[in-house]
N, C-alpha and C positions, 0 to 999 in steps of 0.2 A: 740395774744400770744398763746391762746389754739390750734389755730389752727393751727400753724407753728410747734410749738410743737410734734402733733399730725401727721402731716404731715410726718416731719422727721422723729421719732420712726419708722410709720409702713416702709416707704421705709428700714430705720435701719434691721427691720425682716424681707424684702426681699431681699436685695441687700448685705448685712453683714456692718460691721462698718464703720461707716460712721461721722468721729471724727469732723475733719472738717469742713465739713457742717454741725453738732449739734455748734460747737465752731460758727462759722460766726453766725448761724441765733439767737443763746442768746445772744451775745453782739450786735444784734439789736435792742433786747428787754430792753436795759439797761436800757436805757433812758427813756422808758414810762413807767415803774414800779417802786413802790417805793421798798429802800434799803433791806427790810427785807422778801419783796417779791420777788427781785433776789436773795436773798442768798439760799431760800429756793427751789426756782427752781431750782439754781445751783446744791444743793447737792441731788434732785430727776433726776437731767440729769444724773451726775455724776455717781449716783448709776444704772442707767439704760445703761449705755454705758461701764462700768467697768464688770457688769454683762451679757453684749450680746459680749465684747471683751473677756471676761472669756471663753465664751461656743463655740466661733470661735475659737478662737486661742492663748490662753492667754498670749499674748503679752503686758507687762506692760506698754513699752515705748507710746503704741498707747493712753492710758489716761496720760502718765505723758506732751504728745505733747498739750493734750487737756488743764491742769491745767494751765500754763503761760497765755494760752488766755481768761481765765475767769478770772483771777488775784484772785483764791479762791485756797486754799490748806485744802483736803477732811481730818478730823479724822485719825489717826490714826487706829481708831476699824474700822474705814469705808475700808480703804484701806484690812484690815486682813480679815474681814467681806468675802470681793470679792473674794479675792483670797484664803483663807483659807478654801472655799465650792468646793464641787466637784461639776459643773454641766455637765452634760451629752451631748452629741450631740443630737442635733434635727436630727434624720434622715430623714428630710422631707425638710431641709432646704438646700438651692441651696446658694453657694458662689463664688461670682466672683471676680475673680482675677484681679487686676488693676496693670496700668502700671506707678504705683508710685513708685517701687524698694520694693516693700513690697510681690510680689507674693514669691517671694523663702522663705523668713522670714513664712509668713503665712501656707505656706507647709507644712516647716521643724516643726514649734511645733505644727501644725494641728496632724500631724504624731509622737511627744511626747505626746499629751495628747490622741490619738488613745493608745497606746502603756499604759500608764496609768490607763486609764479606761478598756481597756483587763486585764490585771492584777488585777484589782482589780473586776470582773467578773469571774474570769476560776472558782475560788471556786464555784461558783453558774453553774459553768458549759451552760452558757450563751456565747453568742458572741454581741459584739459591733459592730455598725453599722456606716458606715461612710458618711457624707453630700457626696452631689452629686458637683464637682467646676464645675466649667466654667470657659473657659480662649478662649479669642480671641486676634487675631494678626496675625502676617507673621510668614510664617514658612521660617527661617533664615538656618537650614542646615539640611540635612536630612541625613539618613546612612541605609541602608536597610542591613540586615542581613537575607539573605533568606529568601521567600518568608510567614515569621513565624511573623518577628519581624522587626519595623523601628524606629529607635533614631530619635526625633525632638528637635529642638531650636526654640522655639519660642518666636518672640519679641510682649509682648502684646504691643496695641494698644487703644487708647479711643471707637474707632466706626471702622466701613469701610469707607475710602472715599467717598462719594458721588460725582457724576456726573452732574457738572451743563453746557449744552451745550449752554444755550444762552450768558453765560460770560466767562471770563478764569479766575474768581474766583477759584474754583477746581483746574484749572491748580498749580495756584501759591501755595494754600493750600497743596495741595499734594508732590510739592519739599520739603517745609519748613516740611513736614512730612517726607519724607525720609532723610533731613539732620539731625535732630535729633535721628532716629533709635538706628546710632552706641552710644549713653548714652543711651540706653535702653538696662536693664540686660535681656538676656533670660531665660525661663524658660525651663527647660528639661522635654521631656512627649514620652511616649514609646507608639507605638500601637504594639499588641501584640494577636495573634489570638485568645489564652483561654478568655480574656479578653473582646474580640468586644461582643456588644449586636446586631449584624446587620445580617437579617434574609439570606435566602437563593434566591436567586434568578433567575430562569430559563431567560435565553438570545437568542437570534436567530441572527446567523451569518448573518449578510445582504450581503456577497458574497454569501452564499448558504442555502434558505431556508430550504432546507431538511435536515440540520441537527440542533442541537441544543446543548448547550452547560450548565453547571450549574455554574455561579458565586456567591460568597458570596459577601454582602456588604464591610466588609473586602478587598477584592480582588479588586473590585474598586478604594476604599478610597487606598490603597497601592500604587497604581499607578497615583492615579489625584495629591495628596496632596507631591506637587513640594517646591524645595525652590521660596520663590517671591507670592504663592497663601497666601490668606488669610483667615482664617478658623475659625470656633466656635469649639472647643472641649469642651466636658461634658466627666468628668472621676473621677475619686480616687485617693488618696494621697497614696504613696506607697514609701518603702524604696530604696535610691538609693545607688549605686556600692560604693560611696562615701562615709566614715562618716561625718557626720554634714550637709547633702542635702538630700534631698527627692525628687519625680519625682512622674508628672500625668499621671498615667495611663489609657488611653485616651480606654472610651465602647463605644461613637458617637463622630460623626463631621459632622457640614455641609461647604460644602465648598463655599464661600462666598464672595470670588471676584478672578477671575484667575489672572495669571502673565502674561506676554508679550510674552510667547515662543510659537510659533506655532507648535510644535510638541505633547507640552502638551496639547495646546486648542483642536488638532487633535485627542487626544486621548478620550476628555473628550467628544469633539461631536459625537463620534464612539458610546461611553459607552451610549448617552440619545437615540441614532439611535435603539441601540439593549436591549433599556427596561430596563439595568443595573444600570441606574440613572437618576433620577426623572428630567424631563427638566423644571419643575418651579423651583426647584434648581438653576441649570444652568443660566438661562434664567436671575435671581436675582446677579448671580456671572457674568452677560455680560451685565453691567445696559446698554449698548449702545445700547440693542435690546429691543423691545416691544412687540413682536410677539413669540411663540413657532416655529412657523414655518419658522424664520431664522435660525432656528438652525439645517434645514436639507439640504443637499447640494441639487444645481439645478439640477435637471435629464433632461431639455428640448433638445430635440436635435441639436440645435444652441449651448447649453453649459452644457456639462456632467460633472460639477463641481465634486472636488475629496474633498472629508471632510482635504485634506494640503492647499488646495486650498480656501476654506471656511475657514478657521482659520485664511491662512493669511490676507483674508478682511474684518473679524468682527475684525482681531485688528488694520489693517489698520484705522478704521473709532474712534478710539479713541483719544482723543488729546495725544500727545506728552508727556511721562513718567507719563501719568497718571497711566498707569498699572504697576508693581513692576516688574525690573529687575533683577534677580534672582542673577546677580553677584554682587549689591546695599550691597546682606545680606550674600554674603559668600565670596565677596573680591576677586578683579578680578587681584589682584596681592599680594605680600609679606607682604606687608606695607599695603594693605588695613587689608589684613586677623587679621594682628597684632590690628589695631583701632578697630578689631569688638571682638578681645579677653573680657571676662568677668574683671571687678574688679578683684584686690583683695581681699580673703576675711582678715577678723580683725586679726585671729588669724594668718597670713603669712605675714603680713604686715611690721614688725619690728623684727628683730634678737633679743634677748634676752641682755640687758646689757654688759654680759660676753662674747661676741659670737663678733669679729671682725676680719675684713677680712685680710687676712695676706700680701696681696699685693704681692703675689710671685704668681707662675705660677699655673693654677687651676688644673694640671694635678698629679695625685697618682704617686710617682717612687716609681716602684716596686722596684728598688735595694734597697731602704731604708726601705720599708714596706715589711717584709718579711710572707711567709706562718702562722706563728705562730705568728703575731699579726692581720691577719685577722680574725674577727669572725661572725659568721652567724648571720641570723637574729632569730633564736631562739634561741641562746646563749645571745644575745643581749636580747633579752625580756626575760628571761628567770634571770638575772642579774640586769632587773628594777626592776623583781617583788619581786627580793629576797634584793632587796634594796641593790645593792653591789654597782650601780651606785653613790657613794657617792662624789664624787670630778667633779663639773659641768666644771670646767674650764679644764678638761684633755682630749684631744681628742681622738676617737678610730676610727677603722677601719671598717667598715662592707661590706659583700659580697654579692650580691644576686640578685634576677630577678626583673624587675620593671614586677607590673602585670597590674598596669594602671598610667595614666600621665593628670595630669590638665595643662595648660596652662591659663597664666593670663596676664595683661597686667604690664607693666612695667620690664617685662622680668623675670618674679615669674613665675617659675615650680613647681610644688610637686609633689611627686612621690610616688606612692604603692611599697612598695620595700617588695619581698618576697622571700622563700628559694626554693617555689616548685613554678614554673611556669604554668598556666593553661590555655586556651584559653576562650573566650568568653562566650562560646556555652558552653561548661562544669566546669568553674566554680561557680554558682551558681545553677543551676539544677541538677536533676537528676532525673529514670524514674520517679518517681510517684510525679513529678512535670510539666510532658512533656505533659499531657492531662489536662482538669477542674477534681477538685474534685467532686467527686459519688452528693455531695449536689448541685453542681455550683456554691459555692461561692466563689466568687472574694475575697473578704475579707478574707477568709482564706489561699488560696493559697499567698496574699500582707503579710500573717503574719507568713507563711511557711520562707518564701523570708525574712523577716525582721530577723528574729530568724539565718536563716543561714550567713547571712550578716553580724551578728554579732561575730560570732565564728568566722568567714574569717577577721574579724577586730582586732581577738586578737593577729591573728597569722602574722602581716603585721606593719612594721615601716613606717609613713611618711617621706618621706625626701624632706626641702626644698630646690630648688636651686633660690637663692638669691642672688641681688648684692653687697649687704654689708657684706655677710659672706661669699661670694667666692671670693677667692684671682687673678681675673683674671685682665690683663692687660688691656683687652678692650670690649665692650659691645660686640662686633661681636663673642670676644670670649666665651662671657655668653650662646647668641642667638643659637651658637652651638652645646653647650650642653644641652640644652632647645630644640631642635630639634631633634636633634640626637638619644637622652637616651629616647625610645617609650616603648608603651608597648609589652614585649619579647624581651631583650637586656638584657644583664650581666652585671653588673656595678658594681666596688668597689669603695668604699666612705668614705673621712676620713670627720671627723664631729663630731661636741658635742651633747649627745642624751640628752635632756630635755623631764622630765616627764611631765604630764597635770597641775600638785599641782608645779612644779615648773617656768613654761613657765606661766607668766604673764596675755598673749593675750590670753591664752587657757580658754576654760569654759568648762570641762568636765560632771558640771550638775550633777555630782553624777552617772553617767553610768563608771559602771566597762569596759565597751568595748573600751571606748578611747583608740585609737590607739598614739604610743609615736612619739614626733614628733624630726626629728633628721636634724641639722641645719648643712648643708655641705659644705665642703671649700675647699675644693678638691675632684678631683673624676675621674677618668677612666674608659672609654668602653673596658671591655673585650667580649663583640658577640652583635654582631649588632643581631638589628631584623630581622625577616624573612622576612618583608613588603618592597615589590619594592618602594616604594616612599622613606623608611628611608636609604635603601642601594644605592641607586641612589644618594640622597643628599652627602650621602656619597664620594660617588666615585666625584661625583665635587668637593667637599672641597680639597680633595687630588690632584687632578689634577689641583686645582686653588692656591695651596701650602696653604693651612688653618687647614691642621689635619697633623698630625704625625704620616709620613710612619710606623713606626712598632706597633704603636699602630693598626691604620687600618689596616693592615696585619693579626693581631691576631686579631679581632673583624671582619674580614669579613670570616677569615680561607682559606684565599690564598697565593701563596708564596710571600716572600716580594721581588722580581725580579719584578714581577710583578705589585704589585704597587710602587715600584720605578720607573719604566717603563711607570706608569700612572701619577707618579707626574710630571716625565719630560716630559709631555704633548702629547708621542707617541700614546696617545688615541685619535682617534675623537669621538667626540656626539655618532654619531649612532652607535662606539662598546661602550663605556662606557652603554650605553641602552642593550647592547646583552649582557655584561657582568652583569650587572643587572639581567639579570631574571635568568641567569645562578647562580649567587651567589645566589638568590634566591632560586631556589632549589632545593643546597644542605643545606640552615640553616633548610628547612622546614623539620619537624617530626610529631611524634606524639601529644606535647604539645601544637605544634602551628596549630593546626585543629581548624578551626573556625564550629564546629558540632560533630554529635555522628555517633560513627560506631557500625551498628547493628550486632544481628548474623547473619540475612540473608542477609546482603552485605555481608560479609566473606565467607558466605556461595557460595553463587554466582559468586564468584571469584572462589571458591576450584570448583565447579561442571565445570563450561568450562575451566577449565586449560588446555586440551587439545586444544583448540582451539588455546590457544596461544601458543601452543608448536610446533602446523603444523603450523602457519604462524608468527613465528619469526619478530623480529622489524628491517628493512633496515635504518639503520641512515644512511643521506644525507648531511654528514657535510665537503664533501671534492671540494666544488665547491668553486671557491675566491667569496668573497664577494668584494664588492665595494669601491675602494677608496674613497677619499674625492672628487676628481675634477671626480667621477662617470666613473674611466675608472675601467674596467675592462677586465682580460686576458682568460677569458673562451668563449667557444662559443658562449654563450648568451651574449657577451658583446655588442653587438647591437641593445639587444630587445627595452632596451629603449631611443637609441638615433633615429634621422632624420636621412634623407639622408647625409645631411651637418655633421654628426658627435656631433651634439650639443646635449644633452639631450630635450627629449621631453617634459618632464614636470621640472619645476625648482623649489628648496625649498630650505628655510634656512639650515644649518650644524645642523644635529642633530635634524631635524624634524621627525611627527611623519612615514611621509611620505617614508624619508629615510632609517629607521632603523625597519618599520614594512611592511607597503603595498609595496616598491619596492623591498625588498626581497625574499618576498611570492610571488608576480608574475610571477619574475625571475624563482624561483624553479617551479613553477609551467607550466611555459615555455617549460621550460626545459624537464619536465616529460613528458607534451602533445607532443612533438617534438619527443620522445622515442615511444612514439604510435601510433604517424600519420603513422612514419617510418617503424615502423610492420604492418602496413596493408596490406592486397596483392597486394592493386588495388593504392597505393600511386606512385602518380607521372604518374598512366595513366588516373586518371580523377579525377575530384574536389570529394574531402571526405566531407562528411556533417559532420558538427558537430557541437553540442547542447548544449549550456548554463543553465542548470538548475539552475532557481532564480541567475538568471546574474545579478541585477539590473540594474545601470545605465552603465553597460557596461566596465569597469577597464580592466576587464581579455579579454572580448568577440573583443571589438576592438582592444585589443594589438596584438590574436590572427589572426585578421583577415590581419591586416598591414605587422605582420610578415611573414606568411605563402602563401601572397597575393593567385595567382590567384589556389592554392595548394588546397586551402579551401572554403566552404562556410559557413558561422557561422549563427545560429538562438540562440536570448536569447531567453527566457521564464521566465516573469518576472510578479507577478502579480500586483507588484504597475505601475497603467498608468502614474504617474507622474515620477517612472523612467524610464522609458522605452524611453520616449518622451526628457527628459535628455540626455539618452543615445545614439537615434537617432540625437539628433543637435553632439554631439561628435562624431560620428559616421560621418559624412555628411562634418564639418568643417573637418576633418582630412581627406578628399574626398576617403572614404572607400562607396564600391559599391557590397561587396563580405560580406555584413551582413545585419541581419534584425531582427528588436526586435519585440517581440509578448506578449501585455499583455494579460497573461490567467494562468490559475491554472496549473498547474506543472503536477496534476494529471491527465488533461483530453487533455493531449498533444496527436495528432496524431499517433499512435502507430504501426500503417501500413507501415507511414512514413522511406524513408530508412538513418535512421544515424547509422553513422560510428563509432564516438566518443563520448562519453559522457563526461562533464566539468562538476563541480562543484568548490565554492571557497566558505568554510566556511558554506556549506547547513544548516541550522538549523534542529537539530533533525531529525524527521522520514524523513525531505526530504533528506534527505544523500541517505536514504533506497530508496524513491520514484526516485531519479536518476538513482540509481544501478537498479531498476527492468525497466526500460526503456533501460539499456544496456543488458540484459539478456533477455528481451521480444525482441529485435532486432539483439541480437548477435554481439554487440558492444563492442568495447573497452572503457576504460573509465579512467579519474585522479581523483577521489571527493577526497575534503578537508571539514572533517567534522564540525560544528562545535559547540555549547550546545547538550546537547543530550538529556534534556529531552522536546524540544518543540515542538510543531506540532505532537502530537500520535492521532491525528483524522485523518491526512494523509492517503491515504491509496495509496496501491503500487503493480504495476503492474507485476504479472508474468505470463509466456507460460503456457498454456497449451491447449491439441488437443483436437478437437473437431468433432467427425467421420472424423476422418486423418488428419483433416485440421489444422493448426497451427493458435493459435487464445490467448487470455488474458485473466486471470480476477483479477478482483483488493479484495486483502487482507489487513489484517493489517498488521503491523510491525513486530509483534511475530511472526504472521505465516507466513511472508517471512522469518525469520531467523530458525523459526522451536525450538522456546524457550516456556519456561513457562513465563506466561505472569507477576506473581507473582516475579519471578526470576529475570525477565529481568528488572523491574520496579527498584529491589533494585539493582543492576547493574549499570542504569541507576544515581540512585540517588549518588551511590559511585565515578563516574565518576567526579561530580558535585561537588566534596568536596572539601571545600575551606582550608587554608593553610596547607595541603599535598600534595604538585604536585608529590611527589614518588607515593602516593598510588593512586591518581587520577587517573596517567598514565596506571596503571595496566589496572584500572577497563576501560580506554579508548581505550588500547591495545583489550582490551577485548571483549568489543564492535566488536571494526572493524574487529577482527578473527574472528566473529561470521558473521558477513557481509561478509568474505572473502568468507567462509564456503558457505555461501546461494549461492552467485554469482556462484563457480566452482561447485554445486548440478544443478543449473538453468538454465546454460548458455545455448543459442539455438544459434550453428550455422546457419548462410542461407544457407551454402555452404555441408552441407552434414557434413560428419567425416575430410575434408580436411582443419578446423580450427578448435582448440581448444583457449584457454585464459589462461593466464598467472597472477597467480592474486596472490602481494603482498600489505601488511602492510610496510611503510614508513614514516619517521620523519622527518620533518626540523627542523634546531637550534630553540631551546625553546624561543632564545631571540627574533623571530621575532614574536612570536605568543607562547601563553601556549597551545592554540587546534591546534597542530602540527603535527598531524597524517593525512595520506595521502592515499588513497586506487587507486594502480594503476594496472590495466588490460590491460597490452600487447598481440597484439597477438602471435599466436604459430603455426606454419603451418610444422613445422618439421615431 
């Protein structure tokens, strides 16, 4: 007995409470001890498990689970005793989170008795200190928010699968672990740069020894930690966007078994090839291997294995759904995503007595609710707090932004409904929250973050949409509104607002910040969100007759012509998708910026304004675009059929194929066909022309087919694995007039004589490195740009003489455009700004006139003064692509 005892306690102070197993191992002991000596033991476990549940997490319920199974009920002074002492956190003590439905519980009052024990410290002007968790498991959805910040879900787990290869024990073990998943609640945990404790670490390109590169741990772990891996995280309890939930904010992780996606595993053998992450790691997270040195691809010249290539046979050599497939935890359709929704929680669960559903239509008419009985949302709290709300049974109106949206299962929304709408990125921070504090404490900045979160919660009504208190006819029509109304949508809401002291379910704890929760039974979209997925849903509903032409009309801010037009089904898929991003950005503004605009992005703007003023934007919106059965009336309407007239590639209605890649090809057909044609020498000898970072060849072979024997096309691709893709397409389509070259972009032949220069979507400084291979050759060119801030170690190639002789040398990016490198950077980063595509454009405009600029500064004709270059800025419709800007160089021989 002493020694089970004994046993249990210390694992108790290492692992955290451990109820259960104290409960099981004393009612083993019943039987060999006499009566008076288990009562007595009972009430020294008792007092030691109420006492180590006090200083974790003081959770009552976890002793009251313990008391039924000793069949002993503690004093009265003993219970007061426990809980009526303050004890402190161990800072030294590590807690793991387990996947008994208790991680969020343990969180949330880890993070009230944090909040507790600070207040009762500031007098002493001291800070408290927080246990270190642990939480392992799949990471079930991920959301990166610039390259700063990544939202996780993660479903804990008991252990990581083990791999047993002589049985298919494991096999079977492992389904019967993925079919239970979806009843595992997730936990929410942010990684978050201020935050990471993970050093810095120098890397070496293994394309190119001689340069090198600096990564953070961070930067890594951002990129390995996929939905489907599985992971240890060590972090801090911290306040979440939510009231009543809290969130770990995640200092390490090791990552600990990967997922099944060969892109991911490709990424993760790059990172241990170039130093960036430990390959006994790795090597632990691929239990299939036993060797470090599987894990670097073959170089032998029989077989120059490519690390896509090696990924896919380390996970070839696993059994069969041993590994997590990434769509198991994020739902690879409608009806999965809904099974992986959380619970509800207690307090959303039941309408309130008073509060029943009216069984009429869940929609607000405005002719009956007029201007002056709608009221805001701080007129509404504003009339809690003055206690005017006196008559619970009378319903009122409210107006306002939703700023955020839970989803639950059973088709339970709640909603943040506020007066001032704010995006992600600025509503909780601000600057002297955007770096660590002067000390580095984590801890102060989680208590910065709590304190503001709080005030953001006075000024915010809950509203829940539920099926017992919305009057709708049918669950599809619940599901709707529960989709639709996201975060950044207008919404007016009729509903009864219930205080905290008088809603039941609620436990407000004594915190003045509870936010009121207001039970809705009607409600209307006045403005859709600015997010293409909620407007897109959108525009089907209408078109599939499920929404109400003039509500949509006013909620999307287009004429109602035109969605009448959409309801009587004159849309196909692929413009319902163009009209998508187009509606998209015109909702986008300033509110709905996902980041902050400095003063020297504005800055940066105001200094090249002339640049955008000499090269003006060419919008390209007057060519047909494509029917349904793929005819088309313009020139290009044969780029993409055969001989026989048939389309050469076929896809369902409303692919992504459709309505983005066979648009952009076309236009960009189009464009290339306007510059082969200004050349001098077109039509009296084959014109070369160059693919920069072609890949697998889309644009390179369409060109080649089209323009047959007019042309000879060379990609320039550095991945070998597409290159070699792109030669079997190339070859089946018996094209003999191309030729793909894996090699760096930058060390292309520059002597070489092309004519054309191609780009689609270059990333970053290669946009620049194409453009200096048309102005080192005195070429024509079309690039389509596309992120602008990747690849700035690229460097790019411009003329210049060398005792008479015309010759290259290669610069950076700045100084082919002839900018400050400080300038160009915030430039860059405004370009990159997420929900403003008005001001995005600007700053992308701006860009490419600064590129135009270099190009007509550089350009070397071969031919003496008898060509010069024709060099415009061009758009195609936004709905085919948001990076729509186009740089084309016609020649000029006038």
């Amino acid at each position: 007995h002493n020694l089970c005892h004994h046993d249990v306690f210390a694992a108790g102070k290492r692992y955290g409470p451990v109820t259960a197993l104290l409960s099981a191992d004393i009612c083993k002991c019943n039987k060999s001890l006499p009566t008076n000596q288990v009562q007595s033991v009972k009430e020294r476990l008792i007092t030691m498990v109420l006492a180590s549940t006090v200083r974790f997490y003081r959770l009552l319920s976890s002793a009251t689970i313990l008391l039924p199974l000793l069949s002993f009920q503690p004093s009265q002074h003993l219970l007061a005793n426990a809980f009526s002492t303050t004890i402190s956190i161990d800072t030294s003590s590590i807690i793991q989170l387990r996947p008994d439905g208790s991680a969020n519980d343990i969180l949330y009052n880890l993070l009230q008795q944090q909040e507790q024990q600070q207040q009762a410290v500031n007098n002493e002007e001291q800070s408290s200190q927080s246990p270190t968790l642990v939480l392992e498991g799949f990471i079930s959805k991920r959301r990166a928010i610039g390259k700063h910040l990544i939202f996780l879900d993660v479903m804990p787990v008991d252990k990581v699968p083990t791999l047993d290869i002589s049985s298919d024990t494991s096999k079977n073990n492992k389904k019967k672990g993925v079919a239970t998943l979806d009843e595992i609640v997730p936990v929410q945990a942010i990684m978050r740069r201020e935050f990471w404790n993970g050093i810095q670490n120098q890397t070496t390109d293994i394309n190119n020894n001689n340069s090198s590169t600096t990564m953070s741990s961070f930067d890594v772990y951002h990129k390995i930690i996929q939905p489907g891996t599985y992971c240890r995280i060590q972090g801090q309890v911290g306040p979440s966007r939510n009231q009543k939930e809290a969130i770990l904010f995640c200092h390490s992780m090791t990552y600990t078994l990967a997922n099944n996606n060969p892109q991911h595993l490709r990424n993760v053998l790059k990172f241990v090839q170039e130093g960036a992450l430990d390959a006994t790691e790795v090597l632990n997270a691929l239990p299939i291997l036993s060797q470090v040195e599987e894990l670097t691809p073959s170089l032998s010249t029989n077989d120059n294995q490519t690390y896509g290539e090696l990924a896919m046979e380390i996970l070839d050599r696993f059994p069969r759904k041993f590994l997590m497939n990434p769509s198991q935890l994020m739902g690879s359709s409608d009806s999965a995503k809904v099974q992986l929704l959380p619970p509800v929680p207690k307090e959303f669960r039941t309408p309130p007595s008073q509060i029943a559903a009216s069984g009429s239509s869940s929609i607000v008419d405005q002719q009956q609710v007029g201007d002056d009985d709608m009221i805001t949302i701080t007129q509404a709290l504003q009339d809690r707090n003055n206690e005017q709300v006196t008559d619970q049974k009378k319903a009122i109106t409210i107006t306002g932004w939703i700023q955020n949206r839970r989803r639950y299962q059973n088709s339970v929304s709640v909603l943040e409904v506020v007066d001032e709408f704010s995006s992600l990125a600025s509503s909780t921070s601000s600057s002297d929250t955007e770096e660590s504090n002067d000390d580095g404490s984590v801890k102060n900045e989680l208590d910065m973050r709590n304190s503001k979160l709080k005030d953001l919660w006075k000024q915010r009504i809950y509203a829940v949409l539920h099926p017992s208190a919305l009057g709708t006819r049918s669950e599809d029509e619940l599901n709707i509104y529960g989709n639709i109304l996201s975060s950044g949508a207008r919404v007016t809401m009729q509903g009864f607002m219930m205080m905290p002291s008088d809603d039941a379910s609620s436990e407000s704890n004594g915190d003045d910040s509870s936010a009121a929760t207001f039970w809705v039974t009607k409600c209307r979209l006045l403005r859709s969100s600015w997010r293409p997925g909620d407007i897109r849903q959108l525009l089907d509903l209408v078109h599939d007759g499920k929404f109400d032409v003039e509500e949509a009309a006013g909620a999307l801010e287009i004429p109602y012509s035109q969605v009448e037009d959409l309801a009587e089904g004159a849309n196909s898929a692929a413009e319902r998708q163009w009209l998508t991003a187009e509606v998209t950005q015109s909702l986008q503004g300033e509110n709905s910026r996902v980041g902050k605009i400095s003063d020297a992005m504005m800055q940066s703007l105001a200094t090249f304004g002339s640049a955008r003023d000499k090269y003006p934007i060419q919008d390209v919106n007057t060519f047909e675009r494509s029917d349904d059965d793929g005819s088309q009336s313009t020139d290009t309407a044969s780029i993409l059929e055969s001989n026989d007239g048939n389309p050469r590639r076929t896809s369902l209605e409303g692919s992504r194929w459709q309505y983005k890649k066979r648009p952009q090809l076309e236009f960009m057909v189009d464009q290339i066909a306007a510059v082969l044609r200004s050349h001098p020498d077109y039509g009296k000898r084959k014109l070369n022309v160059v693919d920069i970072g072609g890949g697998k060849g889309l644009l390179s072979n369409l060109l080649a087919e089209t323009f047959g024997d007019d042309v000879v096309v060379q990609v320039i691709e550095i991945s070998r694995a597409a290159t070699v893709n792109g030669m079997m397409r190339a070859k089946r389509r018996g094209l003999e007039n191309i030729r793909f070259d894996a090699m760096d972009a930058t060390k292309v032949d520059v002597q070489s004589n092309k004519d054309v220069v191609v780009a689609l979507h270059a990333c970053g400084a290669l946009s620049d490195v194409a453009l200096g291979h048309a102005v080192s050759q005195g070429a024509g060119f079309v690039i389509c740009p596309c992120c602008f801030r990747s690849n700035p170690h690229l460097r790019v190639s411009i003329p210049k003489e060398d005792n008479g002789n015309l010759d290259v040398e290669l610069v950076t990016a700045e100084e082919f455009l002839d900018v400050d490198p400080d300038q160009y950077t915030s430039l860059k980063q405004l370009a990159e700004l997420q929900g403003d595509i008005n001001l995005a454009s600007k700053a992308m405009h701006t860009v490419n006139a600064l590129r135009a600029s270099a190009v007509d500064r550089l350009w070397q004709s071969k031919k003496g003064s008898q060509e010069r270059i024709s060099t415009s800025v061009k758009t195609f419709p936004i709905g085919f692509s948001t990076r729509n800007f186009c740089l084309v160089g016609k020649y000029d021989v006038s």
